[in-house]
C-alpha positions as CSV (number, residue, x, y, z in Angstrom):
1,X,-1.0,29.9,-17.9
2,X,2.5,29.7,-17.8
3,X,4.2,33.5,-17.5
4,X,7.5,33.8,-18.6
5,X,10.1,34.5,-16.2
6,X,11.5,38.3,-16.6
7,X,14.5,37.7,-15.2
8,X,16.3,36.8,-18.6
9,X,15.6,37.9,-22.3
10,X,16.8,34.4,-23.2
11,X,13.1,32.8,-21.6
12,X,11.2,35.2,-24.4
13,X,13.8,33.6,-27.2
14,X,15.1,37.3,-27.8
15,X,18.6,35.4,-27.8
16,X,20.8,37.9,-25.9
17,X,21.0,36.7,-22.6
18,X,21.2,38.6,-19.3
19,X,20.5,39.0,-15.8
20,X,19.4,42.2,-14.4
21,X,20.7,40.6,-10.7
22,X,23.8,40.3,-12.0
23,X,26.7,42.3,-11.4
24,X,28.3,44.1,-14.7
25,X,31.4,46.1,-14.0
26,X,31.6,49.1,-16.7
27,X,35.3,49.6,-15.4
28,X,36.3,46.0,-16.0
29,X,37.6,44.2,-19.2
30,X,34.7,44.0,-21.7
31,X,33.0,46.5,-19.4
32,X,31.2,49.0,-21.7
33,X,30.5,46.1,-24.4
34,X,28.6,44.0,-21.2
35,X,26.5,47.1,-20.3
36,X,25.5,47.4,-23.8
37,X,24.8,43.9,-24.2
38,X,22.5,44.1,-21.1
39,X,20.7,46.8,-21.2
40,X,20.1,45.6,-24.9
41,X,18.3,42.7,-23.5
42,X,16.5,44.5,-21.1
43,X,15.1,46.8,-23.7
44,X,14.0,43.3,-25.8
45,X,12.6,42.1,-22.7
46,X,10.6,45.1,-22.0
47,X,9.2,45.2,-25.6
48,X,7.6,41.5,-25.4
49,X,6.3,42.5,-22.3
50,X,4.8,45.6,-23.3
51,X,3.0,43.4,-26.5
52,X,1.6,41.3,-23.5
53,X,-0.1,43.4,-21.4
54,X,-1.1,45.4,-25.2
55,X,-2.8,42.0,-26.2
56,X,-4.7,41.6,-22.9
57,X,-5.6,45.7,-22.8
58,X,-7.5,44.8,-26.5
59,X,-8.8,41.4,-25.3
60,X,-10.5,43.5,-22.0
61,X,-11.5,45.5,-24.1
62,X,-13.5,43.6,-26.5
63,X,-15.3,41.3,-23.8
64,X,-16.4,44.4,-22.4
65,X,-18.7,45.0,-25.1
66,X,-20.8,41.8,-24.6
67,X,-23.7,41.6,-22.3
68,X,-22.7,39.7,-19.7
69,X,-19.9,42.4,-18.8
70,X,-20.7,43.8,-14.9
71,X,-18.2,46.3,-14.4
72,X,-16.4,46.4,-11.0
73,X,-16.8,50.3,-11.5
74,X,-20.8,50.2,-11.7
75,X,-22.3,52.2,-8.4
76,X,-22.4,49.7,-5.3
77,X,-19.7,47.4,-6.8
78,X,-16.4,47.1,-5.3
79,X,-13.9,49.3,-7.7
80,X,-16.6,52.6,-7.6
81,X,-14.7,53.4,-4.8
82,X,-11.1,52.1,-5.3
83,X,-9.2,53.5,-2.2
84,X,-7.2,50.3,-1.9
85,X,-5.7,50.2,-5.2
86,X,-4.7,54.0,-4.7
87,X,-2.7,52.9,-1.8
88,X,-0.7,50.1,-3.2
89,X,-0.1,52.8,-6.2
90,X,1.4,54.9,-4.0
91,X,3.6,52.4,-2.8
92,X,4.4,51.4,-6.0
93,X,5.6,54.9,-6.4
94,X,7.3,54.9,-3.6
95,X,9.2,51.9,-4.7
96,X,10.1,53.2,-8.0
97,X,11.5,56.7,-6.4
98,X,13.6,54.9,-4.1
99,X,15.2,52.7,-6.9
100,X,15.9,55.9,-9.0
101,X,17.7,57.1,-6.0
102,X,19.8,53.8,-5.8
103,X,20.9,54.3,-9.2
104,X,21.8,57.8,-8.9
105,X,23.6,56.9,-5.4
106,X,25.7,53.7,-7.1
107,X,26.5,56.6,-9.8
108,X,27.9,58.8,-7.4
109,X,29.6,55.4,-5.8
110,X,27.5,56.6,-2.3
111,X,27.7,52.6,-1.2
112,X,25.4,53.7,2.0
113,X,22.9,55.7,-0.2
114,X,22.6,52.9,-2.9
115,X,22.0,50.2,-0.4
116,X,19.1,52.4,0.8
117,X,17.6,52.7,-1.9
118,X,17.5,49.7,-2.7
119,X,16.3,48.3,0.5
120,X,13.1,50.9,0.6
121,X,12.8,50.1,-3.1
122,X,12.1,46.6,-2.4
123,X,10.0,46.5,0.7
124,X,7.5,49.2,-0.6
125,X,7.5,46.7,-3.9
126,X,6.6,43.9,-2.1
127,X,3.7,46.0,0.5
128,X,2.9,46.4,-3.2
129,X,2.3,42.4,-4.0
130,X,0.9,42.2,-0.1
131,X,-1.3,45.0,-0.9
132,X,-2.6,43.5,-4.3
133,X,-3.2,40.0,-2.3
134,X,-5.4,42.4,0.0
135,X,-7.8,43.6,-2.4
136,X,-8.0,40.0,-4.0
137,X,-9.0,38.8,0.0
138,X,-11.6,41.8,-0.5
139,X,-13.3,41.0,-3.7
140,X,-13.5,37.0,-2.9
141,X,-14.4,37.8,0.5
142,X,-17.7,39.8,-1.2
143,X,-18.3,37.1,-3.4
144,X,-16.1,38.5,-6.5
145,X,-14.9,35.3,-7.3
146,X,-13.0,34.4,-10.8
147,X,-16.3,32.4,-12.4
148,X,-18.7,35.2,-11.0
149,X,-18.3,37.2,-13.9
150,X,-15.5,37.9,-17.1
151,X,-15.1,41.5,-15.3
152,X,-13.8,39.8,-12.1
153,X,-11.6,37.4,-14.3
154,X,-9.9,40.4,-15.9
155,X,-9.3,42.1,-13.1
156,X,-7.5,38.9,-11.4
157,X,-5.6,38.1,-14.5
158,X,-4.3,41.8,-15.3
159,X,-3.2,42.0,-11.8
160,X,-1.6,38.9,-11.1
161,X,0.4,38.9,-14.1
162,X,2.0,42.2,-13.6
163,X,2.6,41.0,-9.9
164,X,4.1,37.9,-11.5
165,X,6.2,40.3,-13.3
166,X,7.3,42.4,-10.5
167,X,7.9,39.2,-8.2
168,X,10.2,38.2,-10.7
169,X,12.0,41.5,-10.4
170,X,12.4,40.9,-6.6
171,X,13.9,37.9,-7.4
172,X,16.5,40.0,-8.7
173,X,16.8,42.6,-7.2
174,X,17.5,40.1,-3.7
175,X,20.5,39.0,-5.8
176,X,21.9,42.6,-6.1
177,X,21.2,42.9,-2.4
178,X,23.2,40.2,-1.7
179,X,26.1,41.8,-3.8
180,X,26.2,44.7,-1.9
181,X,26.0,43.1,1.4
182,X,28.4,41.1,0.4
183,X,31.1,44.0,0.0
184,X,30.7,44.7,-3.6
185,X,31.7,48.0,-4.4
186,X,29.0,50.7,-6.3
187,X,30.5,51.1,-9.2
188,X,30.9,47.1,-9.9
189,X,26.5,47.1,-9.0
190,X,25.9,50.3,-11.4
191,X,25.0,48.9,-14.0
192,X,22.1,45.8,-12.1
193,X,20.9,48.5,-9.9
194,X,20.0,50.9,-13.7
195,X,18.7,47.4,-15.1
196,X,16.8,47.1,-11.6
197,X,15.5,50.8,-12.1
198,X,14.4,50.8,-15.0
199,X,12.4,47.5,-15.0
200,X,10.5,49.0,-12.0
201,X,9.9,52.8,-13.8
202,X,8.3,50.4,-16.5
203,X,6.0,48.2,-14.0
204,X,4.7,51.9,-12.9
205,X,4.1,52.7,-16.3
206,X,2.2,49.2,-17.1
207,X,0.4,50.0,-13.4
208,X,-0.8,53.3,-14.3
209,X,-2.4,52.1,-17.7
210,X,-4.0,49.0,-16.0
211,X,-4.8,51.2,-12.9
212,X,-6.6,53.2,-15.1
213,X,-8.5,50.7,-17.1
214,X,-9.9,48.6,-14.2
215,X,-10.9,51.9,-12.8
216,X,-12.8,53.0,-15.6
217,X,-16.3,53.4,-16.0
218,X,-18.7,51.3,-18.9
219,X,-18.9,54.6,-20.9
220,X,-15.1,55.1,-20.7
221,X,-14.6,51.1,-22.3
222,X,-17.4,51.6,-25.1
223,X,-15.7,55.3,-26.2
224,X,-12.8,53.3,-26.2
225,X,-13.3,50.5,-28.0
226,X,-15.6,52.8,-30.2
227,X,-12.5,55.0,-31.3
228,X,-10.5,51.3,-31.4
229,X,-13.5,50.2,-33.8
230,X,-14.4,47.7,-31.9
């Protein structure tokens, strides 16, 4: 499956261009029409990507209800107990506090705060990704394997997108990094490290939902797609 890249509104065909790594100066010539224009594209981006994850959250949910569905969550399966995944949620936390505090530092034009932020924001995102690769190790180690069953297929799939996703933000976010390493000043970054931000606050939102999915019992998916009517 080929995922499209969310580094650029322009590789969904939303037509409006932009880079979240890219540096937009709201001072400079233009300035306020640019930080429209990207945060415009970000919001178009984050609305086909939100349909995405919708359209696999109704396809879990209807090949739950067939017979050959063994829930992760069932007693003595791997995810009755899912103290791994709590962990990497905290770091995704983490990560996403740390960003806010970037973008409220390169507000402020704090150079040493914003770089920070940044830098905590992105390691505990990428313990994140190291973490998820963990619990895959785990689940293939105990014979969880994608063909075992549709349940374990979800559970790769759901997960590996949104890291795809969030790998793709890293690729980003290493370009504002090298910005501010390379001397450029807060205010000339504000506007990336909001884009940055705000990308991540949505990948917590999207990990919370699936968080809460995969963790869910076989009641909790037939109530669901009962009130669905599925």
């Amino acid at each position: 499956m080929n995922i499209p890249s969310p580094l650029k509104t322009a590789d969904y065909g939303a037509g409006v261009p932009f880079d979240i790594g890219r540096d937009y100066n709201p001072y400079g010539p233009n300035g306020r029409a640019s930080e429209r224009q990207a945060k415009t594209g970000l919001y178009i981006l984050l609305a086909v990507m939100t349909s995405l994850f919708l359209l696999f959250t109704l396809a879990f949910l209807l090949r739950a209800q067939y017979a050959d569905w063994q829930a992760l969550t069932a007693p003595l399966q791997p995810l009755a107990d899912p103290w791994q995944l709590w962990i990497n949620t905290g770091l995704l936390i983490g990560s996403s506090i740390a960003l806010q505090w970037a973008r409220v530092a390169a507000r402020r034009q704090q150079s040493r705060a914003m770089m920070q932020g940044l830098l905590l924001g992105g390691a505990l995102a990428a313990a994140f990704l190291v973490g998820q690769l963990w619990v895959w190790q785990q689940l293939s180690g105990q014979g969880y394997v994608v063909a075992a069953n549709p349940a374990n297929s979800f559970f790769y799939l759901l997960t590996g997108i949104h890291g795809a996703h969030l790998l793709g933000g890293l690729v980003a976010w290493s370009r504002t990094m090298g910005k501010t390493r390379g001397g450029t000043k807060p205010e000339q970054l504000s506007v990336s490290v909001e884009l940055c931000a705000i990308y991540w606050h949505f990948l917590l939102v999207v990990w919370l939902v699936l968080l809460g999915l995969l963790t869910s019992t076989p009641e909790t998916f037939a109530a669901i797609a009962k009130f669905c009517g599925f």
